[in-house]
N, C-alpha and C positions, 0 to 999 in steps of 0.2 A: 192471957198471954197473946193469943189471938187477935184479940180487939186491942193489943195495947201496941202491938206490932205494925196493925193497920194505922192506925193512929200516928204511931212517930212515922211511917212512910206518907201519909197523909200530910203532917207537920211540914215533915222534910222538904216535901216537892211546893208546897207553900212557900216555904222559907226562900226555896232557890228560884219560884217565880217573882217571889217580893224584891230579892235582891235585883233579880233581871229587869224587874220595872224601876227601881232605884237606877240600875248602872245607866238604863234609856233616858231616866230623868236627867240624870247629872250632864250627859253628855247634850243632850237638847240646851240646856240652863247655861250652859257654859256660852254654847252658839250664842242663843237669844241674851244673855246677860251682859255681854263683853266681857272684851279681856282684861284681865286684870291692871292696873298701874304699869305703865311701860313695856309691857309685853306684845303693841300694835305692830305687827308684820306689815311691813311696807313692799308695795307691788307696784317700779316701777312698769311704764308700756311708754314705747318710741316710736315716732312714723313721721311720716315724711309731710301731712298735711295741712291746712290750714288751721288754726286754731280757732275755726270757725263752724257756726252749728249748721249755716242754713248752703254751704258752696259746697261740700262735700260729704261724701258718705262714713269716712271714716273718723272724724272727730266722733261725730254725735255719737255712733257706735261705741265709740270707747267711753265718752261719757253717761250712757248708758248702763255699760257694763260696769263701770265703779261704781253706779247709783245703788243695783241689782246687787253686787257683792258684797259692797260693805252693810247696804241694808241687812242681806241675811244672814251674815254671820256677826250680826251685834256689835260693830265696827273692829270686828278682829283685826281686817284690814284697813290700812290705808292709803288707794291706788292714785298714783302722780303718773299724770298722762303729761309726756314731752311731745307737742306735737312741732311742725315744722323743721321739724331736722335739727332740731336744739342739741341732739346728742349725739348728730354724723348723720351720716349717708346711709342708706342700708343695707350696703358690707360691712361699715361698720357696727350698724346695733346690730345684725346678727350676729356678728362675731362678741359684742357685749353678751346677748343674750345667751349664748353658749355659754358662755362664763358663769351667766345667772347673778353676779355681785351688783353690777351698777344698773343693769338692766334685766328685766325678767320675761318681756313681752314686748316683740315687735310684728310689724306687719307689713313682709317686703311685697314686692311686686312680680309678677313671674319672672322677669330676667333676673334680676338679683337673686332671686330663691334658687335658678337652677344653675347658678353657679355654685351653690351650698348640694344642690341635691339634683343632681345629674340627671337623673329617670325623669324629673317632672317635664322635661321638654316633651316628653309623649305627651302630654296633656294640653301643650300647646300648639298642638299639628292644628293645620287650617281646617276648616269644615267640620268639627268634632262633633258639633254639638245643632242638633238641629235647631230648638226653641229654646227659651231660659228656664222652662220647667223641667225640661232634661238635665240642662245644664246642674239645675240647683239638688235635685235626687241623685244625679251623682254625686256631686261635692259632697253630699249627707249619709252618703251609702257606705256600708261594710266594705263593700271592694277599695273604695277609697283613704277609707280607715288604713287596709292592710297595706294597700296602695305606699300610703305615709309610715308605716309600721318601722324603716329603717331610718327615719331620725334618731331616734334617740342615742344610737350610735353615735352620732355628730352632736349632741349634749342639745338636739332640739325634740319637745315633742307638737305635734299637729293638734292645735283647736279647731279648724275648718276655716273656708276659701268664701273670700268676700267677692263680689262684681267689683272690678276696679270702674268706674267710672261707669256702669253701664253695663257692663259683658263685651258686647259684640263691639265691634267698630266700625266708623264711615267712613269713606273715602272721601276726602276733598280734591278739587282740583282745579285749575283756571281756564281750563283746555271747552272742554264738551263734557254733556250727561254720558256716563258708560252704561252701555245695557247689555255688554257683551265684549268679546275678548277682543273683539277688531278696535274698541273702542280705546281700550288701554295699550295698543301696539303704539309705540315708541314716546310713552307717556313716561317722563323720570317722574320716579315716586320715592320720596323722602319714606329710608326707615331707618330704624335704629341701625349700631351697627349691631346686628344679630343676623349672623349667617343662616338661622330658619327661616328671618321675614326676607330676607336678602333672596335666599332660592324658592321661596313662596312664589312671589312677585315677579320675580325674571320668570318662572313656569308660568307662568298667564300671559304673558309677555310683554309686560313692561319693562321699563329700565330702572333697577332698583338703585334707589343714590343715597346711600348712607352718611348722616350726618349726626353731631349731637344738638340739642334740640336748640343748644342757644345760637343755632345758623337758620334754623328751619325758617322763620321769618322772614329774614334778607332773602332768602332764597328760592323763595315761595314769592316775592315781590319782584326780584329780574327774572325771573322763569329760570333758576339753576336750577330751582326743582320746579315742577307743575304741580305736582298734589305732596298729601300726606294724607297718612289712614293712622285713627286714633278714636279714642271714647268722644262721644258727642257733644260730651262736656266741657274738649278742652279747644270748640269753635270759640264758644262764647266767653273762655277764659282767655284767650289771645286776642279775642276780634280777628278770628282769620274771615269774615266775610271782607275784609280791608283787601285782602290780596288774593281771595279764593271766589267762585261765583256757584261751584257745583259741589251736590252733596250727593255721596251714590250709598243706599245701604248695602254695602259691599259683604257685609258679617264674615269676611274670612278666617278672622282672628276673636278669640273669647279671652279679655282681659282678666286678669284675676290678682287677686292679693290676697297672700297666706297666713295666714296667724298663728301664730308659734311663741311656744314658751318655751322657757329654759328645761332642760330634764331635771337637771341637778333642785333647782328649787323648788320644782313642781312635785317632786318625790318627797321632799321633806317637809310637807303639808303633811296635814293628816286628813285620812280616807271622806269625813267628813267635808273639811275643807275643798279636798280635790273633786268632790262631787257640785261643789257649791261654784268653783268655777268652770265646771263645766257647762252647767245649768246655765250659769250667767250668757258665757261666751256664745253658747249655739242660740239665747235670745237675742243677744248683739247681735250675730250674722244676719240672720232675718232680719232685722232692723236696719241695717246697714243695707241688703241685697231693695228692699222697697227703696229705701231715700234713692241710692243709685238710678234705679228705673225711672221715678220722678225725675230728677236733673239731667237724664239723659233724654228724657221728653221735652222736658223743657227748653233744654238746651237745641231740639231741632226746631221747636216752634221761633224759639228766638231768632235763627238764623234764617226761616223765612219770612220772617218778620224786616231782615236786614237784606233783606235784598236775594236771598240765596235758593237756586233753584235743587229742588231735593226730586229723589227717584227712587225704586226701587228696581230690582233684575227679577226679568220673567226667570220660569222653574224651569225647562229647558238651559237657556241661558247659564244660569246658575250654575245648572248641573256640568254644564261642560266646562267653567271655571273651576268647580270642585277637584274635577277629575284632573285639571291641567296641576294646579297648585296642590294634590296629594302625592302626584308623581313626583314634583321635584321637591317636595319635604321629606319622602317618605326614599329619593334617593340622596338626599342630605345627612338623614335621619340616622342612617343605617348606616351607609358607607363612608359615609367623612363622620361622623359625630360618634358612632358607633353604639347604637343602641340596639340591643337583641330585636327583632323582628317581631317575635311572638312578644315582647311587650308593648310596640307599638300596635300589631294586629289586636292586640289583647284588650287596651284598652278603648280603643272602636268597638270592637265587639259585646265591650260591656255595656258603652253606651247608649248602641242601636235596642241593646238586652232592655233596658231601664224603658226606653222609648216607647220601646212598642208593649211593656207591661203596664205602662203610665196610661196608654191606648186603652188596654182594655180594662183596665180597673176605670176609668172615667165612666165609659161604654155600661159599666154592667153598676158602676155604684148611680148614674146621676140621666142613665137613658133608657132604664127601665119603662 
Protein backbone atom coordinates (compact mmCIF):
# COMPACT_ATOMS: atom_id res chain seq x y z
CA UNK A 1 0.00 0.00 0.00
CA UNK A 2 3.04 1.88 0.75
CA UNK A 3 4.81 1.68 -2.27
CA UNK A 4 1.63 1.86 -4.23
CA UNK A 5 0.79 5.16 -2.61
CA UNK A 6 4.33 6.45 -3.40
CA UNK A 7 3.90 5.50 -6.73
CA UNK A 8 0.49 7.15 -7.90
CA UNK A 9 2.14 10.45 -5.96
CA UNK A 10 5.12 9.80 -7.93
CA UNK A 11 2.73 9.40 -11.17
CA UNK A 12 0.75 12.28 -10.11
CA UNK A 13 3.48 15.02 -9.86
CA UNK A 14 4.80 13.57 -13.34
CA UNK A 15 1.63 13.81 -14.92
CA UNK A 16 1.33 17.58 -13.70
CA UNK A 17 5.02 18.43 -14.79
CA UNK A 18 4.23 16.67 -18.27
CA UNK A 19 1.11 18.75 -18.58
CA UNK A 20 3.16 22.05 -17.48
CA UNK A 21 5.80 21.19 -20.37
CA UNK A 22 2.88 20.65 -22.80
CA UNK A 23 0.97 23.96 -21.76
CA UNK A 24 4.79 25.79 -22.26
CA UNK A 25 5.02 23.98 -25.60
CA UNK A 26 1.77 25.05 -26.97
CA UNK A 27 2.03 28.37 -26.09
CA UNK A 28 5.70 28.85 -27.55
CA UNK A 29 4.16 26.91 -30.97
CA UNK A 30 1.58 29.23 -31.32
CA UNK A 31 4.13 32.39 -31.19
CA UNK A 32 6.73 30.80 -33.47
CA UNK A 33 4.01 29.02 -35.75
CA UNK A 34 1.66 32.00 -36.68
CA UNK A 35 -1.59 32.68 -36.40
CA UNK A 36 -3.94 30.98 -37.66
CA UNK A 37 -5.88 31.98 -41.18
CA UNK A 38 -7.15 35.53 -40.58
CA UNK A 39 -6.57 36.02 -37.19
CA UNK A 40 -3.32 38.71 -38.09
CA UNK A 41 -3.74 41.64 -35.36
CA UNK A 42 -2.91 44.79 -37.16
CA UNK A 43 -0.61 47.49 -35.22
CA UNK A 44 -1.04 50.61 -36.83
CA UNK A 45 2.06 53.44 -35.61
CA UNK A 46 1.68 57.51 -36.84
CA UNK A 47 4.27 60.20 -36.77
CA UNK A 48 5.15 62.98 -38.21
CA UNK A 49 8.47 62.04 -40.07
CA UNK A 50 9.96 61.43 -43.30
CA UNK A 51 9.35 58.23 -44.81
CA UNK A 52 12.71 58.05 -44.99
CA UNK A 53 15.50 55.58 -43.65
CA UNK A 54 18.87 57.62 -43.80
CA UNK A 55 17.28 61.91 -42.63
CA UNK A 56 15.81 60.83 -39.47
CA UNK A 57 15.65 58.86 -36.51
CA UNK A 58 12.42 58.00 -36.30
CA UNK A 59 11.40 56.09 -39.34
CA UNK A 60 14.07 53.66 -39.23
CA UNK A 61 13.12 52.94 -35.49
CA UNK A 62 9.85 52.14 -36.27
CA UNK A 63 10.92 49.98 -39.05
CA UNK A 64 12.93 48.32 -37.04
CA UNK A 65 10.44 47.63 -34.56
CA UNK A 66 7.94 45.97 -36.97
CA UNK A 67 10.96 43.83 -38.33
CA UNK A 68 11.66 42.69 -34.41
CA UNK A 69 7.75 42.11 -33.76
CA UNK A 70 6.48 40.55 -36.34
CA UNK A 71 9.72 38.41 -36.55
CA UNK A 72 8.95 37.13 -33.05
CA UNK A 73 5.69 36.48 -32.80
CA UNK A 74 5.40 34.37 -36.09
CA UNK A 75 3.81 37.09 -37.99
CA UNK A 76 0.99 37.43 -35.43
CA UNK A 77 1.18 40.84 -36.21
CA UNK A 78 1.11 43.01 -38.93
CA UNK A 79 2.57 46.65 -38.26
CA UNK A 80 1.54 49.64 -40.95
CA UNK A 81 3.81 52.58 -40.10
CA UNK A 82 1.93 56.06 -41.49
CA UNK A 83 4.90 58.18 -41.51
CA UNK A 84 4.66 62.00 -42.55
CA UNK A 85 1.61 62.95 -40.93
CA UNK A 86 -0.55 60.68 -43.50
CA UNK A 87 -3.02 60.41 -40.39
CA UNK A 88 -2.92 64.30 -38.86
CA UNK A 89 -1.00 66.09 -36.69
CA UNK A 90 -0.01 64.94 -33.36
CA UNK A 91 -3.15 66.03 -31.55
CA UNK A 92 -4.63 64.27 -33.69
CA UNK A 93 -3.09 60.71 -33.56
CA UNK A 94 -3.00 61.11 -29.95
CA UNK A 95 -6.32 61.55 -29.78
CA UNK A 96 -6.57 58.28 -32.47
CA UNK A 97 -4.37 56.63 -30.28
CA UNK A 98 -6.50 57.01 -27.12
CA UNK A 99 -9.10 55.48 -29.07
CA UNK A 100 -6.80 52.55 -30.03
CA UNK A 101 -9.26 51.67 -33.37
CA UNK A 102 -7.56 53.53 -36.31
CA UNK A 103 -4.33 54.10 -34.60
CA UNK A 104 -2.51 52.23 -31.77
CA UNK A 105 0.96 53.99 -31.67
CA UNK A 106 2.27 57.26 -32.06
CA UNK A 107 5.23 59.33 -31.20
CA UNK A 108 4.43 63.10 -30.34
CA UNK A 109 6.99 65.58 -29.53
CA UNK A 110 7.32 67.21 -25.96
CA UNK A 111 4.97 70.09 -26.71
CA UNK A 112 2.21 68.04 -28.24
CA UNK A 113 2.68 65.41 -25.36
CA UNK A 114 2.18 67.95 -22.60
CA UNK A 115 -0.68 69.06 -23.66
CA UNK A 116 -2.14 65.45 -23.15
CA UNK A 117 -0.02 65.01 -19.90
CA UNK A 118 0.59 68.22 -17.95
CA UNK A 119 3.40 67.16 -15.47
CA UNK A 120 5.84 66.29 -18.46
CA UNK A 121 6.72 70.09 -18.69
CA UNK A 122 8.87 69.32 -15.59
CA UNK A 123 10.98 67.34 -17.78
CA UNK A 124 11.37 70.04 -20.08
CA UNK A 125 12.86 72.81 -17.70
CA UNK A 126 16.24 74.16 -19.16
CA UNK A 127 19.53 72.65 -17.95
CA UNK A 128 18.09 69.10 -16.79
CA UNK A 129 20.27 67.15 -18.01
CA UNK A 130 23.79 67.46 -17.76
CA UNK A 131 25.14 64.66 -20.67
CA UNK A 132 23.00 62.38 -22.86
CA UNK A 133 24.16 59.45 -20.74
CA UNK A 134 22.16 60.97 -18.04
CA UNK A 135 19.72 61.86 -20.14
CA UNK A 136 19.16 58.27 -21.57
CA UNK A 137 19.19 56.38 -17.59
CA UNK A 138 16.76 58.48 -16.80
CA UNK A 139 14.35 58.04 -19.64
CA UNK A 140 14.96 54.03 -18.95
CA UNK A 141 14.62 54.36 -15.08
CA UNK A 142 11.77 53.27 -12.60
CA UNK A 143 11.35 56.66 -11.45
CA UNK A 144 10.32 57.56 -14.97
CA UNK A 145 8.28 54.47 -15.49
CA UNK A 146 6.15 55.83 -12.30
CA UNK A 147 6.89 59.18 -13.50
CA UNK A 148 4.55 58.11 -16.81
CA UNK A 149 2.33 55.73 -14.53
CA UNK A 150 -0.83 58.30 -14.92
CA UNK A 151 -1.33 57.74 -18.56
CA UNK A 152 -3.35 55.14 -18.69
CA UNK A 153 -5.97 57.22 -17.12
CA UNK A 154 -6.01 59.21 -20.48
CA UNK A 155 -6.34 55.68 -22.50
CA UNK A 156 -2.29 56.15 -23.12
CA UNK A 157 0.27 53.84 -21.98
CA UNK A 158 4.35 54.92 -21.94
CA UNK A 159 7.01 52.67 -24.25
CA UNK A 160 9.86 55.17 -23.50
CA UNK A 161 11.49 58.81 -24.85
CA UNK A 162 13.37 58.96 -28.09
CA UNK A 163 16.19 62.03 -28.73
CA UNK A 164 14.19 64.20 -31.02
CA UNK A 165 16.71 65.20 -33.44
CA UNK A 166 19.65 64.85 -31.19
CA UNK A 167 18.56 65.91 -27.50
CA UNK A 168 20.24 69.03 -26.78
CA UNK A 169 19.82 72.09 -29.01
CA UNK A 170 21.90 74.98 -30.83
CA UNK A 171 21.53 78.16 -31.12
CA UNK A 172 21.82 79.86 -34.45
CA UNK A 173 21.99 83.35 -35.00
CA UNK A 174 23.27 86.03 -37.64
CA UNK A 175 24.29 88.57 -34.98
CA UNK A 176 27.84 87.30 -33.22
CA UNK A 177 29.26 83.86 -31.44
CA UNK A 178 27.58 83.85 -27.68
CA UNK A 179 29.76 82.83 -25.02
CA UNK A 180 27.87 84.47 -22.44
CA UNK A 181 24.65 86.29 -21.46
CA UNK A 182 25.95 89.84 -22.50
CA UNK A 183 26.08 88.16 -25.83
CA UNK A 184 22.36 87.31 -26.09
CA UNK A 185 21.26 90.96 -24.51
CA UNK A 186 18.93 92.24 -27.00
CA UNK A 187 19.29 89.30 -29.43
CA UNK A 188 15.31 88.40 -30.72
CA UNK A 189 15.25 84.57 -30.65
CA UNK A 190 12.63 82.88 -32.61
CA UNK A 191 10.61 80.22 -30.43
CA UNK A 192 7.79 78.28 -30.42
CA UNK A 193 4.87 79.75 -29.15
CA UNK A 194 5.51 77.92 -25.62
CA UNK A 195 5.42 80.10 -22.79
CA UNK A 196 8.39 77.79 -20.99
CA UNK A 197 10.90 78.53 -23.97
CA UNK A 198 9.22 82.04 -24.20
CA UNK A 199 10.29 82.75 -20.08
CA UNK A 200 13.62 80.46 -20.69
CA UNK A 201 15.01 83.01 -23.13
CA UNK A 202 13.64 86.43 -21.78
CA UNK A 203 15.72 85.01 -18.20
CA UNK A 204 18.96 85.08 -20.09
CA UNK A 205 18.12 87.98 -21.64
CA UNK A 206 17.23 87.81 -24.80
CA UNK A 207 14.19 88.87 -26.73
CA UNK A 208 12.05 85.88 -27.16
CA UNK A 209 9.84 86.38 -30.53
CA UNK A 210 7.55 83.66 -31.08
CA UNK A 211 6.60 82.47 -34.30
CA UNK A 212 5.30 79.33 -36.15
CA UNK A 213 7.93 77.80 -38.05
CA UNK A 214 6.52 78.61 -41.51
CA UNK A 215 7.74 82.59 -40.71
CA UNK A 216 11.05 81.50 -39.15
CA UNK A 217 12.79 81.75 -42.47
CA UNK A 218 11.61 85.20 -43.80
CA UNK A 219 12.36 86.13 -40.53
CA UNK A 220 15.59 84.88 -39.93
CA UNK A 221 16.59 86.65 -43.45
CA UNK A 222 15.26 90.49 -42.58
CA UNK A 223 16.51 90.16 -39.04
CA UNK A 224 12.69 89.96 -37.51
CA UNK A 225 14.22 87.50 -35.81
CA UNK A 226 18.28 87.03 -35.45
CA UNK A 227 18.53 83.47 -34.25
CA UNK A 228 16.49 80.18 -33.56
CA UNK A 229 17.62 77.24 -31.20
CA UNK A 230 16.56 73.89 -32.38
CA UNK A 231 18.11 69.97 -32.99
CA UNK A 232 21.05 70.31 -35.36
CA UNK A 233 19.51 68.66 -37.71
CA UNK A 234 17.07 70.95 -38.71
CA UNK A 235 20.31 73.59 -39.96
CA UNK A 236 20.77 71.25 -42.64
CA UNK A 237 17.13 70.48 -43.29
CA UNK A 238 16.29 74.24 -44.03
CA UNK A 239 19.82 75.39 -45.21
CA UNK A 240 19.63 77.89 -42.44
CA UNK A 241 23.39 78.58 -43.11
CA UNK A 242 21.46 80.85 -46.28
CA UNK A 243 20.45 83.41 -43.46
CA UNK A 244 22.23 82.32 -40.23
CA UNK A 245 26.35 82.45 -39.80
CA UNK A 246 26.65 81.39 -35.99
CA UNK A 247 26.25 78.16 -34.26
CA UNK A 248 26.45 78.23 -30.21
CA UNK A 249 26.03 74.89 -28.27
CA UNK A 250 23.73 76.47 -26.16
CA UNK A 251 22.11 72.84 -24.82
CA UNK A 252 19.40 74.59 -22.88
CA UNK A 253 16.69 72.55 -23.97
CA UNK A 254 16.69 68.41 -24.17
CA UNK A 255 14.23 67.51 -27.28
CA UNK A 256 12.40 64.47 -26.83
CA UNK A 257 9.62 62.41 -28.37
CA UNK A 258 7.31 59.99 -26.58
CA UNK A 259 5.99 56.69 -27.54
CA UNK A 260 2.95 55.63 -26.54
CA UNK A 261 0.29 53.20 -27.10
CA UNK A 262 -3.03 52.89 -26.73
CA UNK A 263 -4.15 51.33 -23.14
CA UNK A 264 -7.26 49.83 -24.42
CA UNK A 265 -5.45 47.68 -27.16
CA UNK A 266 -2.25 47.15 -25.42
CA UNK A 267 -4.26 45.38 -22.61
CA UNK A 268 -6.06 43.25 -24.97
CA UNK A 269 -2.82 41.57 -26.13
CA UNK A 270 -1.92 38.64 -24.40
CA UNK A 271 0.92 38.74 -21.41
CA UNK A 272 2.96 37.00 -23.99
CA UNK A 273 2.48 39.44 -26.81
CA UNK A 274 2.71 42.44 -24.51
CA UNK A 275 6.16 41.23 -23.46
CA UNK A 276 7.13 40.79 -27.17
CA UNK A 277 6.37 44.64 -27.58
CA UNK A 278 7.94 45.67 -25.16
CA UNK A 279 11.14 43.91 -25.91
CA UNK A 280 10.82 45.28 -29.34
CA UNK A 281 10.10 48.96 -28.56
CA UNK A 282 13.03 49.52 -25.71
CA UNK A 283 15.36 47.97 -29.03
CA UNK A 284 13.91 50.66 -31.18
CA UNK A 285 14.59 53.41 -28.72
CA UNK A 286 18.34 52.62 -28.57
CA UNK A 287 18.36 52.51 -32.19
CA UNK A 288 16.60 55.37 -32.71
CA UNK A 289 18.69 57.61 -29.69
CA UNK A 290 22.33 56.35 -31.89
CA UNK A 291 20.93 57.34 -35.46
CA UNK A 292 19.85 60.65 -33.69
CA UNK A 293 23.45 61.36 -32.24
CA UNK A 294 24.80 60.51 -35.93
CA UNK A 295 22.75 63.15 -37.87
CA UNK A 296 23.10 65.56 -35.25
CA UNK A 297 26.93 65.30 -35.75
CA UNK A 298 26.58 65.37 -38.96
CA UNK A 299 24.49 67.75 -39.22
CA UNK A 300 27.16 70.31 -37.48
CA UNK A 301 29.91 69.20 -39.63
CA UNK A 302 27.79 70.17 -42.57
CA UNK A 303 27.22 73.53 -41.56
CA UNK A 304 30.85 74.14 -41.05
CA UNK A 305 31.41 72.85 -44.07
CA UNK A 306 28.89 75.68 -45.44
CA UNK A 307 30.39 78.45 -44.09
CA UNK A 308 29.22 78.46 -40.47
CA UNK A 309 31.10 79.39 -37.42
CA UNK A 310 30.22 76.89 -34.35
CA UNK A 311 31.29 77.40 -30.58
CA UNK A 312 30.93 76.14 -27.48
CA UNK A 313 30.28 78.09 -23.72
CA UNK A 314 32.88 77.96 -21.09
CA UNK A 315 31.69 76.16 -17.46
CA UNK A 316 31.46 79.23 -15.66
CA UNK A 317 29.61 80.93 -18.33
CA UNK A 318 27.35 78.24 -18.72
CA UNK A 319 26.65 78.12 -15.24
CA UNK A 320 25.47 81.51 -14.91
CA UNK A 321 22.97 80.99 -18.03
CA UNK A 322 21.68 77.88 -16.13
CA UNK A 323 21.04 79.77 -13.04
CA UNK A 324 19.43 82.77 -15.08
CA UNK A 325 16.99 80.55 -17.30
CA UNK A 326 16.06 78.03 -14.07
CA UNK A 327 14.86 81.16 -12.30
CA UNK A 328 12.59 82.24 -14.92
CA UNK A 329 11.21 78.39 -15.74
CA UNK A 330 11.10 77.48 -12.45
CA UNK A 331 9.03 81.04 -11.74
CA UNK A 332 6.77 80.15 -15.01
CA UNK A 333 6.68 76.61 -13.87
CA UNK A 334 5.06 77.15 -10.60
CA UNK A 335 3.17 80.22 -10.65
CA UNK A 336 1.55 80.74 -14.12
CA UNK A 337 1.62 77.01 -15.31
CA UNK A 338 0.99 75.70 -11.81
CA UNK A 339 3.08 72.76 -11.29
CA UNK A 340 3.68 71.52 -7.56
CA UNK A 341 7.18 72.54 -6.57
CA UNK A 342 8.29 69.34 -5.13
CA UNK A 343 7.63 67.75 -8.67
CA UNK A 344 9.64 70.06 -10.41
CA UNK A 345 12.50 69.88 -7.32
CA UNK A 346 11.87 66.29 -7.63
CA UNK A 347 12.51 65.49 -10.69
CA UNK A 348 16.16 67.51 -10.82
CA UNK A 349 16.77 65.72 -7.92
CA UNK A 350 16.45 62.58 -9.43
CA UNK A 351 18.59 63.43 -12.15
CA UNK A 352 21.48 64.82 -10.37
CA UNK A 353 20.72 61.16 -8.30
CA UNK A 354 21.22 58.97 -11.62
CA UNK A 355 24.45 61.27 -12.54
CA UNK A 356 26.35 61.03 -9.99
CA UNK A 357 25.71 57.07 -9.47
CA UNK A 358 26.41 56.74 -13.33
CA UNK A 359 29.95 58.46 -11.89
CA UNK A 360 30.55 56.01 -9.77
CA UNK A 361 29.56 52.88 -11.11
CA UNK A 362 31.99 53.84 -14.30
CA UNK A 363 34.85 54.77 -11.65
CA UNK A 364 34.71 51.33 -9.91
CA UNK A 365 33.37 48.95 -13.01
CA UNK A 366 36.12 50.39 -15.84
CA UNK A 367 38.91 52.38 -13.48
CA UNK A 368 39.94 49.76 -11.35
Amino acid sequence: MIRSAVWLQTFGRAARLFAAVLAVGAIWATLLAGPPAGAVEKLAIAHLYPENLTNNEVHPAMVYFKTLLEERTGGFYEVEIFAGGQLGNEVETLRETQDGVTIQMTIPSSGAFSSFYRKYQAIVAPYLFPDKLTAWAFFDSAFMADFMGGLPEIGLRYLGTMDDGGGFVVLTNSLRPVYSKADLVGMRVRTEENPSHMAIMNAMGASATPMAWGDVIPALATQTAHAQFNAPVVIAAFNLWDVQKYVTYLNHIYNTLNWVVSETWFQAQSEAHRLEILRASREAILYSRALAAHLSIQAVEESKKKGMVVNTIAADDLAELRRMSLAGYREWAIDEFGLPAELVDGVRAEVARIHEELGRTYLRRYAR
